[in-house]
N, C-alpha and C positions, 0 to 999 in steps of 0.2 A: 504494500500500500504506500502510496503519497501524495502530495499534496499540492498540484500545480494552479497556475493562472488559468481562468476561464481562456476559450477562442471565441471568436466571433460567432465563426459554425453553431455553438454550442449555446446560442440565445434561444432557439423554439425548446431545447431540452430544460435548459432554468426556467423558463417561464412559465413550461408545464407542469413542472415540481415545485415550483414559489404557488401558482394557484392551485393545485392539488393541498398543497400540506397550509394555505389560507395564511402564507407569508405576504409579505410586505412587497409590494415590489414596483413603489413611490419612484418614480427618476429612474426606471432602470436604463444602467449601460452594463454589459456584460466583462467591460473591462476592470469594474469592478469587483469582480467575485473571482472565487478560485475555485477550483474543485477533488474532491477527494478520489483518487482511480485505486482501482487494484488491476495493478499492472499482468496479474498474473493473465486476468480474464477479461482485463481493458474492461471491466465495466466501470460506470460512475458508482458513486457509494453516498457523498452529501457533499454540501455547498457553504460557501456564505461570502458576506459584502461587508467591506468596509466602503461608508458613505464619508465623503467629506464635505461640510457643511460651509461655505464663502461668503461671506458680506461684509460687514463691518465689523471692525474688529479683528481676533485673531479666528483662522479656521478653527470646525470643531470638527472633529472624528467619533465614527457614531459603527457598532459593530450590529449589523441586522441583518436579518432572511438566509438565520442559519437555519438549516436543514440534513436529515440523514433519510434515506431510504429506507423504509421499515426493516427490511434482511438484513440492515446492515447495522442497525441500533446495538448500543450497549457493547461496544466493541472499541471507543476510543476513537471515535472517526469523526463527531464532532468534536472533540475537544482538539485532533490534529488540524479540522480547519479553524478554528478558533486562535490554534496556536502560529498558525501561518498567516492569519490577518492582523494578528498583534506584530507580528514580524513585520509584514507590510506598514502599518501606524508608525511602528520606531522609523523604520527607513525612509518615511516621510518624514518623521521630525516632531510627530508626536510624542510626548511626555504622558497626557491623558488618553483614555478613550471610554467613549460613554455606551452604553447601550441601553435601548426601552423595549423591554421584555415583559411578557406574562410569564415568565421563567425563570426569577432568580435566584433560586436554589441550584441549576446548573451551573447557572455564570458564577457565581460562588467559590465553588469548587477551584476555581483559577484564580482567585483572588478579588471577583469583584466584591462593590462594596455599595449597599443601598446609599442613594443620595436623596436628600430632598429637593419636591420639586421646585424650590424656589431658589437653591442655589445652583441650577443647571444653566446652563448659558442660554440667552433669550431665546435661539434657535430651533433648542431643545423643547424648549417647555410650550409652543408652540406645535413642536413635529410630534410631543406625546399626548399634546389635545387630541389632536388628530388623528393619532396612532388609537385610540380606545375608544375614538369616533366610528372609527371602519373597521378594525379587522382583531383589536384585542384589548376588550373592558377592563380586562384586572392589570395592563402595562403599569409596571412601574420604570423608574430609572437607577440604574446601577453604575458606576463608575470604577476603573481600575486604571493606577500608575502601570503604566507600562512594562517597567524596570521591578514591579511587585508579583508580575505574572508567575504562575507557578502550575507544572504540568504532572497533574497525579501520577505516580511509577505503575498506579492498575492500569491505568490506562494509556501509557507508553506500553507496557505488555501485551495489552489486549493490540493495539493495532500491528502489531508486528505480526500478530496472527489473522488479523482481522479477515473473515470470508462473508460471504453471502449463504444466507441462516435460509431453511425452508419455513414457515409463518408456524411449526409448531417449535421450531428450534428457538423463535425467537419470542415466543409467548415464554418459554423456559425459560431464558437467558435474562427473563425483565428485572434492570435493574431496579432496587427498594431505594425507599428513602434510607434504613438503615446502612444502606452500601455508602452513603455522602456524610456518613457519621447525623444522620438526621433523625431527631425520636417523631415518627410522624403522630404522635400523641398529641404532643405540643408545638407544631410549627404551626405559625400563622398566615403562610403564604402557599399560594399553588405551587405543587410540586409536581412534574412528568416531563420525563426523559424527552417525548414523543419527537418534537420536530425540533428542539432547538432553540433560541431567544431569537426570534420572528421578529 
């Protein structure tokens, strides 16, 4: 498995997997995403974008319409493109990067960190009005220093092996909230692997 830049070619395939799994997919250019392959079987596995936000003031980096293919969940393959869009951010020159998810108990796991909405940059607090307007009511926003990122060893492991699961292999393989050190007794926030921070 690894973890390359989208192609052009490669825009009717994201766009049919961003509206399938009811991602975000505001301004798309496909030259912002990457995509996760296993080279064994050239197939895709999951996706995601870093958006960067321009106007007044300083740019803002926004990590969105990540996605895994169901066969392919719970194997580290979103968090390997996670890991490759925060690489992208640094190499821009980012320091922060933001994301507005229903899913921050994933983003978590690498470091992010709930923010509130009033200290997000205007751009932000804007793009998450509209973000729970359309496509996901419970978005919150999370924030993570760049140079904080930190990639689980379970799943550096799992993707080294990472294959395409048959739909009962990967009912089996669901990760728990217990697996993210999470008592799901007491968390207060939506918790599932499923598609990603959208």
């Amino acid at each position: 498995m690894y973890v390359r830049d989208a192609k052009n070619r490669e825009e009717v395939w994201l766009l049919d997997h961003i509206e399938a799994m009811g991602l975000d997919e505001t301004a798309f250019r496909s030259r912002d995403y990457v995509i996760a392959i296993d080279e064994v079987e050239n197939e895709k596995a999951g996706f995601g974008r870093i958006r960067i936000h321009k106007g007044e003031g300083d740019p803002v980096c926004e990590l969105t319409s990540i996605g895994v293919l169901e066969g392919w969940r719970g194997q580290g393959v979103g968090a390997h493109v996670v890991e490759r869009l925060i690489d992208h951010a640094s190499d821009e020159g980012f320091e922060r990067v933001y994301s507005l998810t229903d899913e921050p108990a994933y983003l978590a796991q690498f470091g992010f960190e709930s923010i509130a909405e009033d200290a997000l940059p205007e751009r932000l607090k804007a793009r998450l009005a509209t973000k729970r307007e359309n496509i996901a009511p419970d978005a919150t926003a999370v924030v993570l220093d760049v140079e904080d990122f930190e990639m689980p060893s379970r799943l550096r492991e799992r993707f080294k092996h990472a294959r395409e699961r048959t739909e009962a292999e990967a009912e089996d393989a669901q990760e728990s909230p217990e697996d993210f050190g999470i008592d799901p007794d007491s968390a207060t926030y939506k918790y599932d692997t499923g598609g990603g921070g959208g």
